[in-house]
C-alpha positions as CSV (number, residue, x, y, z in Angstrom):
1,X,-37.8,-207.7,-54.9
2,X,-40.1,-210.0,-52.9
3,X,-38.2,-209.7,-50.0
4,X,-38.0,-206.2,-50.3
5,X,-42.1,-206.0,-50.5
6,X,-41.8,-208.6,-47.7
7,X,-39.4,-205.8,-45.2
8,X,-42.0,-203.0,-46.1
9,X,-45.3,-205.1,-45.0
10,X,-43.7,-205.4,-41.7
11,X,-42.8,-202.2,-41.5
12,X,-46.2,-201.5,-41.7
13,X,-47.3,-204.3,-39.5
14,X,-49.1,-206.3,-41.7
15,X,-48.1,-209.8,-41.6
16,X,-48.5,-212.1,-38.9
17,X,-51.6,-211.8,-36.5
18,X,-52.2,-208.2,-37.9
19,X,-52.5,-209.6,-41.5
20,X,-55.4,-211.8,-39.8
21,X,-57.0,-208.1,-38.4
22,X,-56.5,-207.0,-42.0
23,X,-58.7,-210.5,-43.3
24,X,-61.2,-210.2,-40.9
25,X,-61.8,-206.3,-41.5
26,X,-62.0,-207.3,-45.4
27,X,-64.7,-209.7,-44.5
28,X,-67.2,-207.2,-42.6
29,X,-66.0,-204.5,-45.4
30,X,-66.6,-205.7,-48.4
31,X,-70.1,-205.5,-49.0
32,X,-70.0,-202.0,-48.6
33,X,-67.1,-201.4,-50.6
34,X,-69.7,-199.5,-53.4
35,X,-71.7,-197.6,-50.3
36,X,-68.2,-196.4,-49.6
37,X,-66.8,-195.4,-53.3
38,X,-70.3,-193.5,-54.0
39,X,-69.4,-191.3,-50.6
40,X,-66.0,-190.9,-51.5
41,X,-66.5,-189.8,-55.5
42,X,-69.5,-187.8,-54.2
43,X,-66.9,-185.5,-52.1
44,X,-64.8,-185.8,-55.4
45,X,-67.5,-184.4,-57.7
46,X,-68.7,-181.7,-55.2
47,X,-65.1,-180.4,-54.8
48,X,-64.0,-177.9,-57.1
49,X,-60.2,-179.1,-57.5
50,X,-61.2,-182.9,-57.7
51,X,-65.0,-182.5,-60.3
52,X,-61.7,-181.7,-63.0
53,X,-60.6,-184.7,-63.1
54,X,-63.9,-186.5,-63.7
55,X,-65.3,-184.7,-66.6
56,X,-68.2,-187.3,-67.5
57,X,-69.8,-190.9,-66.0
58,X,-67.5,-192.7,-68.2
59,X,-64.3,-191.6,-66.7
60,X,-65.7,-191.5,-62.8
61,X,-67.8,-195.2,-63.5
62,X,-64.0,-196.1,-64.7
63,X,-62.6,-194.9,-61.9
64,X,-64.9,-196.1,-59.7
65,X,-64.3,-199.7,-61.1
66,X,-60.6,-199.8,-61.1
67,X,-60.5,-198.2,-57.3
68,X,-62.8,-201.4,-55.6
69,X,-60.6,-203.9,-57.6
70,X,-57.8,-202.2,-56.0
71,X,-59.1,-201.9,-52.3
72,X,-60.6,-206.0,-52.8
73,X,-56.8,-206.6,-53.4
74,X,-55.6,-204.7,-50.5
75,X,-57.9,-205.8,-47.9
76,X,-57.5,-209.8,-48.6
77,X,-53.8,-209.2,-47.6
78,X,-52.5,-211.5,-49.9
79,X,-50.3,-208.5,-51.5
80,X,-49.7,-210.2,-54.7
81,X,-48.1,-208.9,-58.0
82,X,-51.9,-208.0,-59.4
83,X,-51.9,-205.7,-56.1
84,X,-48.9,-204.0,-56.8
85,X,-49.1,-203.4,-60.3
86,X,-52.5,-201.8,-59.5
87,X,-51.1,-199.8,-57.1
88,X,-48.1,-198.7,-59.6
89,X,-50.6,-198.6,-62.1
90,X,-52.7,-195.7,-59.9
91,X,-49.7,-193.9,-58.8
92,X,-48.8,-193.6,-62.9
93,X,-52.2,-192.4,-63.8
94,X,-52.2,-189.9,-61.1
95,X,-49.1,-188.9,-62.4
96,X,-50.1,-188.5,-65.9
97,X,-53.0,-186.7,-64.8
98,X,-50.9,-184.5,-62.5
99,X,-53.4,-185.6,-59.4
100,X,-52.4,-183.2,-56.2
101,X,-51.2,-185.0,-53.4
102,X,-53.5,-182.8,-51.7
103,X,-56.6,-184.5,-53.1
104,X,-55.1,-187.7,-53.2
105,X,-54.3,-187.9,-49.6
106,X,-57.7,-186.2,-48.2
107,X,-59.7,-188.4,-50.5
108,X,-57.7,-191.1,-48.3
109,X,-58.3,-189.7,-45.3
110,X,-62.0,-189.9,-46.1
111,X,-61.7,-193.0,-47.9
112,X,-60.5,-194.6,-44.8
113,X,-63.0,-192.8,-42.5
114,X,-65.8,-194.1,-44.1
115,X,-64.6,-197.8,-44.1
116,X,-63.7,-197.2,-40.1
117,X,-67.4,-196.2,-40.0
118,X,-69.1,-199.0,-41.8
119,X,-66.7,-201.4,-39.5
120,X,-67.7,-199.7,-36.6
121,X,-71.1,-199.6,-37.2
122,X,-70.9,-203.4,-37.6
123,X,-70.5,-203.8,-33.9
124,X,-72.2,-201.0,-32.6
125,X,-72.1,-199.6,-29.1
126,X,-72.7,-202.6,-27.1
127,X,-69.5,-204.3,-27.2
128,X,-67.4,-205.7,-25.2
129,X,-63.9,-206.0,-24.1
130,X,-63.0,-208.7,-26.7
131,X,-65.1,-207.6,-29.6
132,X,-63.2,-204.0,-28.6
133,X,-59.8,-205.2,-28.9
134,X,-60.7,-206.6,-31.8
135,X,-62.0,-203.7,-33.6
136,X,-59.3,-201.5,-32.5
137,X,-57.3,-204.6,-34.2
138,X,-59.0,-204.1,-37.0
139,X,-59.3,-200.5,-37.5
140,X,-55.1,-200.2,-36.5
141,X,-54.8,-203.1,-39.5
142,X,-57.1,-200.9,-42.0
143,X,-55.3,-197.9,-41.3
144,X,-51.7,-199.4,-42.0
145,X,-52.9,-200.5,-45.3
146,X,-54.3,-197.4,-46.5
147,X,-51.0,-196.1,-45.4
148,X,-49.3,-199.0,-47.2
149,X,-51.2,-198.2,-50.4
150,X,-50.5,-194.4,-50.1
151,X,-46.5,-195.3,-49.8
152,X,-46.7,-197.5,-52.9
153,X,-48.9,-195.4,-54.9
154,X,-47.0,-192.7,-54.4
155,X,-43.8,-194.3,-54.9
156,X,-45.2,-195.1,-58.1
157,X,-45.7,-191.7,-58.8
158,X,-42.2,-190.8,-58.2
159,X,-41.5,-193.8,-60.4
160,X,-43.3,-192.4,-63.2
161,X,-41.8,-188.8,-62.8
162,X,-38.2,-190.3,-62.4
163,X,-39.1,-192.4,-65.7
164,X,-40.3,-189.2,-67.7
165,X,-37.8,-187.0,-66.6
166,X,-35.2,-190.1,-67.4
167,X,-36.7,-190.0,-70.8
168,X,-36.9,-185.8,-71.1
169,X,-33.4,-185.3,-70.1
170,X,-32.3,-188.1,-72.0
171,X,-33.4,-186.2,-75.3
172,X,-32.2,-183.3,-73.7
173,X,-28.9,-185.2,-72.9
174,X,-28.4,-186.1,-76.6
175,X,-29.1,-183.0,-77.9
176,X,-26.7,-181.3,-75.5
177,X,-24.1,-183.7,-76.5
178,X,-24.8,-183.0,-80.3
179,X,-24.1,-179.3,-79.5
180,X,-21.1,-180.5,-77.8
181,X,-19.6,-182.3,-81.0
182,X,-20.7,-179.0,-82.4
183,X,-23.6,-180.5,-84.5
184,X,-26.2,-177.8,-84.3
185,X,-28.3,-179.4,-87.7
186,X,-30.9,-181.8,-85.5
187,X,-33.0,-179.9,-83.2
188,X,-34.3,-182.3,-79.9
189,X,-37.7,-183.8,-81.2
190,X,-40.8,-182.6,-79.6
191,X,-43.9,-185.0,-78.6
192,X,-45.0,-185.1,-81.9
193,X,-42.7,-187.2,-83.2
194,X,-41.1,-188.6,-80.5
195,X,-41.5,-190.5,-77.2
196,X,-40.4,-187.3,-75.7
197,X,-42.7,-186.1,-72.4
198,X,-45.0,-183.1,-73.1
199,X,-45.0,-182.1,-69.5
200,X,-40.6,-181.1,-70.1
201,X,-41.9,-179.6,-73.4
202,X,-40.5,-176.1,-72.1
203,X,-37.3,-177.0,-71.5
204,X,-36.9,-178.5,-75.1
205,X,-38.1,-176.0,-76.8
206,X,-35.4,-173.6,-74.7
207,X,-32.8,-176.0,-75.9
208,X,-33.9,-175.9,-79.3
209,X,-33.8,-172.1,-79.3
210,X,-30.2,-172.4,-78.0
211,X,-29.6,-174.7,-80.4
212,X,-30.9,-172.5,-82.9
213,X,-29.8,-169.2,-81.6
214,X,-26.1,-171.1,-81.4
215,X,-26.9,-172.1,-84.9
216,X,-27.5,-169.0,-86.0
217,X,-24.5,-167.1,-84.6
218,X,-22.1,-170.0,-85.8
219,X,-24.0,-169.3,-89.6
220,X,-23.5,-165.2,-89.0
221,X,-19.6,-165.9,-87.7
222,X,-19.2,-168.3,-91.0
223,X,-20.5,-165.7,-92.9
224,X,-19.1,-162.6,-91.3
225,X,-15.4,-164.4,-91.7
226,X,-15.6,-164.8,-95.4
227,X,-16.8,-161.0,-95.3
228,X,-13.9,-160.2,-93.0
229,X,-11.8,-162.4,-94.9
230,X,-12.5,-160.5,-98.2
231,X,-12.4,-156.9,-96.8
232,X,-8.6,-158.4,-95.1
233,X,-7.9,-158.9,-98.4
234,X,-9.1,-155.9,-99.9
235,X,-7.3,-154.1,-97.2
236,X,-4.2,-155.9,-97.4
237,X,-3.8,-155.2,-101.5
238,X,-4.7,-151.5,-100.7
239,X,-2.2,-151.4,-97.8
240,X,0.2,-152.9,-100.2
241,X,-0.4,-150.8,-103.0
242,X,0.1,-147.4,-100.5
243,X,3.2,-149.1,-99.4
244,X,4.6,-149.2,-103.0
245,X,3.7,-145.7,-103.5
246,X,4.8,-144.6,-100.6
247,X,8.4,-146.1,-101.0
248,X,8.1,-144.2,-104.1
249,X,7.0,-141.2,-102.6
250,X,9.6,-141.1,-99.9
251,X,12.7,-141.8,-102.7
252,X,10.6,-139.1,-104.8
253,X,11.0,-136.8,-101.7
254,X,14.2,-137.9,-101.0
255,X,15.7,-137.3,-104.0
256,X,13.2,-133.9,-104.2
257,X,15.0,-133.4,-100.9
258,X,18.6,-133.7,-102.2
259,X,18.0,-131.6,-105.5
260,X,16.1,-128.8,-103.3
261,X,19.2,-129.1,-101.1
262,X,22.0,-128.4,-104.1
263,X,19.8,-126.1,-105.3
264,X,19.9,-124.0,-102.4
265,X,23.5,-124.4,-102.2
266,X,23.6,-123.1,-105.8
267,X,21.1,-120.2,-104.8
268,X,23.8,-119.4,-101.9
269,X,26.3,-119.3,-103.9
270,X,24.6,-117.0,-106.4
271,X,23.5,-115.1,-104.0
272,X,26.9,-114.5,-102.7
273,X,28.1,-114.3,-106.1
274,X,25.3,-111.8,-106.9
275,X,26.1,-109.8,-103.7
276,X,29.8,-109.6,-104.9
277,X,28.9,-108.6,-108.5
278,X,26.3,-105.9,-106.9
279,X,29.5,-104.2,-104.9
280,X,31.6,-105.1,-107.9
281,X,29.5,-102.8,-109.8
282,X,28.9,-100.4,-107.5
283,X,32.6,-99.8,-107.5
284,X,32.7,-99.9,-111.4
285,X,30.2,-96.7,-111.2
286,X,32.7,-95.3,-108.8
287,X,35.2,-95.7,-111.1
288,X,33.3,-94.6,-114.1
289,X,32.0,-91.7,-112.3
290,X,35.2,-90.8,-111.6
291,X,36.3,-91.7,-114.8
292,X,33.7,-89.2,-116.4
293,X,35.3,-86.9,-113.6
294,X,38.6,-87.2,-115.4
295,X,37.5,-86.6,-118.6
296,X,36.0,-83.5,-117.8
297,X,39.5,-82.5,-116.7
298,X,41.1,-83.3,-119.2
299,X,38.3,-81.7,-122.4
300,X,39.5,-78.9,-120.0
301,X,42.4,-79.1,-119.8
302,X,42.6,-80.0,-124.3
303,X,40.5,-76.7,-124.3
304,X,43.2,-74.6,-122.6
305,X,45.5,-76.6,-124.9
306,X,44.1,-75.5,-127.7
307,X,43.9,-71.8,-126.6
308,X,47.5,-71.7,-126.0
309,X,48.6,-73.6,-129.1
310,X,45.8,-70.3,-130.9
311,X,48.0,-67.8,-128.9
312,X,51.0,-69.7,-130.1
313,X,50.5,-69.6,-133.6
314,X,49.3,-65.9,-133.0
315,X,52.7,-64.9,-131.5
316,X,54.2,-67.1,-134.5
317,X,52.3,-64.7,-136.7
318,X,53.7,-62.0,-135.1
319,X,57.3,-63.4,-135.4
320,X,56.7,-64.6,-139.1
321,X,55.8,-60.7,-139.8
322,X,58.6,-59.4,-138.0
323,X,60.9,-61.6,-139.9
324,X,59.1,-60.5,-143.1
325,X,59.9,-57.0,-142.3
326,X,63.3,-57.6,-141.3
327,X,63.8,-59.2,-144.4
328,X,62.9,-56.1,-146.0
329,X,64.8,-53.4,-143.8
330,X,68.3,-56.0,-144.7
331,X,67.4,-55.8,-148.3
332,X,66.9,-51.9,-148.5
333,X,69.7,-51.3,-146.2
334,X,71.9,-53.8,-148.7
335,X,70.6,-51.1,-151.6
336,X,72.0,-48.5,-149.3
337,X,75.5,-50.0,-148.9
338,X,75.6,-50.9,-152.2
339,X,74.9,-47.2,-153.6
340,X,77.7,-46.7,-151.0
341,X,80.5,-48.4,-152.6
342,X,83.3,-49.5,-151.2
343,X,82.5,-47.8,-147.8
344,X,79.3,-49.7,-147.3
345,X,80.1,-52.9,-148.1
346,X,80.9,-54.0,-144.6
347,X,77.0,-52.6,-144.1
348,X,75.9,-54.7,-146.9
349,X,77.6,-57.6,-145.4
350,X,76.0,-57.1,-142.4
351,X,73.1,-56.9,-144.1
352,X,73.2,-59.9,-145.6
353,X,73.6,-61.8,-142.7
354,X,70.5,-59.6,-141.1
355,X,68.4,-61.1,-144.7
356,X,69.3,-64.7,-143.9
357,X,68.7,-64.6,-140.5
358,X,65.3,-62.5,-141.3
359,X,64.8,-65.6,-144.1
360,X,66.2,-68.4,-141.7
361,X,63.4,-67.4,-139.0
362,X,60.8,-66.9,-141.4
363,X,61.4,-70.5,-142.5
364,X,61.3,-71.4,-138.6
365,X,58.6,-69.7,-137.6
366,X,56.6,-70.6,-140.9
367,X,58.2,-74.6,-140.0
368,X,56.2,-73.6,-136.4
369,X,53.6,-72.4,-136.7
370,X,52.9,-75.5,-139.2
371,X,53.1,-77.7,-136.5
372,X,51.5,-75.5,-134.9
373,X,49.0,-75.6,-137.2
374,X,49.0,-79.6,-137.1
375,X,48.8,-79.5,-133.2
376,X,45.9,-77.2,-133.3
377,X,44.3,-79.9,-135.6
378,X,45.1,-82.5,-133.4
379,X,44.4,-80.8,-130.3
380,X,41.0,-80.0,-131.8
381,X,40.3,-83.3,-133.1
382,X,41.4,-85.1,-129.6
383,X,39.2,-82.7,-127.6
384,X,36.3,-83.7,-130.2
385,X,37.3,-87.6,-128.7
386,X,37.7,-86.7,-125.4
387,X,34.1,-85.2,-126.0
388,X,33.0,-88.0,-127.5
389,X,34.8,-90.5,-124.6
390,X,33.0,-87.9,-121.9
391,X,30.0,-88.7,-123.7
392,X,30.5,-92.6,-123.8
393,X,31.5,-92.5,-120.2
394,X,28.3,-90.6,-119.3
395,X,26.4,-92.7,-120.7
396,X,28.4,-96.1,-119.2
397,X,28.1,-94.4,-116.1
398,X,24.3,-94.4,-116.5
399,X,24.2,-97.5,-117.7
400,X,26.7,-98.8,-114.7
401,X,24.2,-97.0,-112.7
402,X,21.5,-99.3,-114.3
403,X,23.6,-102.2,-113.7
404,X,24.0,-101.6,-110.3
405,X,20.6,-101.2,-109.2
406,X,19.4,-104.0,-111.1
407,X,22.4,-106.1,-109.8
408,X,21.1,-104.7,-106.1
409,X,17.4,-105.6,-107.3
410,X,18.7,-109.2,-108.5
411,X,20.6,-109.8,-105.3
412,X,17.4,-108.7,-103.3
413,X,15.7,-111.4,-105.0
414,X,18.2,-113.7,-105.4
415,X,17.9,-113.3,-101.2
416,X,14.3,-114.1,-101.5
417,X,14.7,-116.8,-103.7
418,X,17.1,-118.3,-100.9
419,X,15.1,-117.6,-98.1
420,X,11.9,-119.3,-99.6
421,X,14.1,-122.3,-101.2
422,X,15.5,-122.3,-97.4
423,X,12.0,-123.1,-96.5
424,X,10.9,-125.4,-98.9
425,X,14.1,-127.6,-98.1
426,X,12.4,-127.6,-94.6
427,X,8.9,-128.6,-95.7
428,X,10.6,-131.1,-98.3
429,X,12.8,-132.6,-95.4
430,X,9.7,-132.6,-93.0
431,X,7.3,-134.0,-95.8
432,X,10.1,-136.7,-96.1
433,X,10.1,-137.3,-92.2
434,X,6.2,-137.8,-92.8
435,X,6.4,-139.9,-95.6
436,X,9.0,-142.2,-93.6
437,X,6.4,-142.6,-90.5
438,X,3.6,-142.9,-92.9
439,X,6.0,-146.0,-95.0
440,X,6.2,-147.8,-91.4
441,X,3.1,-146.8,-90.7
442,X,1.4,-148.7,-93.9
443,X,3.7,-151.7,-92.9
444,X,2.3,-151.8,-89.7
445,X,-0.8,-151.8,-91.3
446,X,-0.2,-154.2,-93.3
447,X,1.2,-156.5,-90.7
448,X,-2.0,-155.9,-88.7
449,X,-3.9,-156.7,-91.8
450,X,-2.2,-160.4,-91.8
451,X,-2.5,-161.1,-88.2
452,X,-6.6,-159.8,-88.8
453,X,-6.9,-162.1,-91.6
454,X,-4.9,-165.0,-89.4
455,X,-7.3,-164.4,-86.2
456,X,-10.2,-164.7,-89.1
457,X,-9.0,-167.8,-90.6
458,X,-8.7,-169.1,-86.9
459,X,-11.8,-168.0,-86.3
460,X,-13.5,-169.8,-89.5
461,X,-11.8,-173.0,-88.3
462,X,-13.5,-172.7,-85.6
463,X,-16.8,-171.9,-86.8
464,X,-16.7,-174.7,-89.7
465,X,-16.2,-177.3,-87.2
466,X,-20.2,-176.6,-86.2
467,X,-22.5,-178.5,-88.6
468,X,-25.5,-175.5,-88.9
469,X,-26.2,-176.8,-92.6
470,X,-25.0,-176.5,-96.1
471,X,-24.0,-172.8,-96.4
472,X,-20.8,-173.5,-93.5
473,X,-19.6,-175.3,-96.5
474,X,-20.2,-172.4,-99.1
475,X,-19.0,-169.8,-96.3
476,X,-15.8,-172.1,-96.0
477,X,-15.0,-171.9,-100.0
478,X,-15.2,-168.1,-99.9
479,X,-13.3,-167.8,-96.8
480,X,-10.5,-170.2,-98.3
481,X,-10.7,-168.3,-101.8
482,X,-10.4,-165.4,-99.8
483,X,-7.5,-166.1,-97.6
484,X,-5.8,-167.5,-101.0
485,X,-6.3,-164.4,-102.6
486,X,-4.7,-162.5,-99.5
487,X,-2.0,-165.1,-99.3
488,X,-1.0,-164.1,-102.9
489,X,-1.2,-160.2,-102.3
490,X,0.5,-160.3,-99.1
């Protein structure tokens, strides 16, 4: 380090024979060191940037003091370690005190003005060659170790900022690296508490509202997971629950389906059948109504029956009463022969024969018209059934009649019935389609519901790893009770 301090004071050309201008300057300037601090912290005090800095006597007398000890060191030229620690000792202060280089450097500028004018006056205007030289000596030496005392003042300023903003942004750097092993619990101390600078105060405070805002978001995600976790359980037992009852729905609808389907069949068939049995009956009133037809012939035809077998047994009548008086002429005309004698016996015989052929067609006519008579009887009583039958079929043809149009009205419907069954085996087979998208649907769902709750569990891992405080830990329990819970209902 010495030699360092050695290489900058001659840079600045102050060792040697300019050291010695330097020595002798210090000699004709020192008595008038204070002449020259009252000038210079009378500018101080009457500028309006600079008075701020002196608020009272104190702190200008103070100043005052420290700034001839520090000039006295200067100008002997002996640069020793009391002479730089004052002047890293002024550049700190001005740096605590956030002194402009403005008003540090002009209040140099004068500084040093004032001293070239006391050392000047010293010789006055009469002077010659040598004393000249010299004085430019001197002045050239004075102003090199102003300018020396500027560059190590104000490297000690730089010092002192380097060494706050070492110890700022080494808070900073440990808080940032507590965030980075995701501890967000210790907020970077402020001044208060802490060697930390006020001056970087700002930038600490923004950190800690990162922190905290970071903090905070972590706290909401640890939160919001269990939430989500819960709801991906809910979710997932609801989603499983519709599955089951939709499995059941769709082989409810399926076998819906089928039955609507051999129903239909059974409505097609009896339809069909219904159809048949509808022209089945129709022809039955056909044939009854032409049965009826018959019947009517035939009470006709018993009717003209019956009149003939009434002639019949007239003409019988007639026959019986012919034979009756034949009987009678053959047994007067045997009277006759047998008054007659002998010659009318062959009458008599003749006769005879006439009475038993008279008796013999009585007896066959009387034998007739008996059966006749029976015929009659059953002619009548068969035209009384045929009547009746005519009667029965009448009303069979009515009630075929009947039949038939309620067999059409039953066949109508029966149509009905088919076409409407026809469509609800559509809608049943649609409904089915549906409830077979809406089955893989709900396991999609519930598939989606897992991979949800998986991102969330990721997600909580995630968020657990940041240390915001003691409710990550309560978060965590839910979450895992949570994810349990889903575990067992997935």
């Amino acid at each position: 380090m010495a030699s360092d301090r050695q290489k900058t004071i001659s840079k600045f050309a102050l060792d040697g024979t300019q050291k010695d201008d330097l020595i002798r300057a210090n000699a004709k300037v020192e008595p008038h060191l204070d002449q020259v601090l009252d000038k210079f912290y009378e500018f101080a005090q009457a500028d309006a940037d600079a008075s701020k800095f002196f608020p009272n006597d104190d702190v200008l007398n103070h100043a005052k003091s420290a700034q001839k000890r520090h000039w006295q060191l200067l100008l002997s030229g002996d640069f020793s370690d009391e002479y730089y620690s004052s002047a890293e000792t002024i550049g700190c202060v001005h740096f605590k005190i956030q002194l402009p280089f403005e008003l540090y450097l002009s209040g140099y500028a004068r500084a040093t003005s004032y001293i070239q004018e006391v050392l000047g006056q010293q010789y006055g205007t009469a002077i010659s060659s040598k004393g000249r030289s010299r004085l430019f000596g001197m002045l050239g030496a004075l102003n090199r170790a102003f300018a020396l005392d500027t560059h190590y003042v104000i490297e000690a300023y730089f010092a002192a900022q380097r060494i706050e903003q070492d110890t700022a942004f080494d808070y900073i750097t440990k808080g940032i690296e507590r965030m980075e092993a995701r501890d967000l619990s210790e907020p970077v101390p402020g001044p208060e508490n802490s060697s930390y600078p006020e001056r970087y105060n700002g930038v600490r405070e923004t950190v800690n509202r990162l922190m905290s805002s970071l903090a905070e978001v972590i706290g909401t995600i640890q939160s919001s997971t269990s939430a989500l976790s819960s709801a991906a359980h809910e979710i997932a037992e609801s989603a499983q629950e519709l599955s089951q009852r939709t499995e059941t729905q769709a082989a409810t609808l399926e076998q819906t389906a089928a039955a609507v389907e051999e129903i239909t069949a059974s409505m097609r068939a009896s339809s069909e059948a219904t159809t048949e049995t509808s022209d089945v009956a129709s022809k039955a009133q056909t044939f009854a109504e032409e049965g009826n037809s018959v019947v009517g012939d035939a009470v006709s035809k018993m009717q003209e029956i019956a009149e003939s077998s009434e002639k019949m047994s007239q003409i019988i009548g007639a026959i019986d009463d012919i034979s009756f008086q034949t009987n009678l002429l053959a047994l007067n005309a045997g009277v006759e022969a047998a008054r007659a004698g002998e010659a009318g016996r062959g009458f008599a015989v003749v006769a005879s024969e006439v009475r038993a052929l008279a008796q013999r067609a009585a007896n066959s006519a009387k034998e007739i018209k008996d059966l006749i008579s029976v015929s009659v009887g059953h002619v009548e009583e068969g035209v009384q059934l045929v009547n009746e039958a005519g009667g029965s079929l009448s009303h069979i043809v009515g009630d075929v009649q009947r039949v038939s149009e309620l067999t059409s009205e039953v066949s109508s419907s029966a149509e009905e019935q088919f076409t409407g069954l026809t469509e609800i085996n559509t809608g049943v087979s649609h409904l089915d389609s549906v409830t077979q998208q809406n089955a893989a649907m709900v396991e999609e769902t519930t598939a989606a519901t897992r991979t949800m709750q998986h991102d969330a569990r990721a997600l909580a891992n995630l968020a657990t790893t940041f240390k915001v405080g003691p409710s990550s830990i309560q978060s965590q329990a839910d979450f895992d009770s949570a994810d349990v819970d889903l575990r067992l209902a997935g």
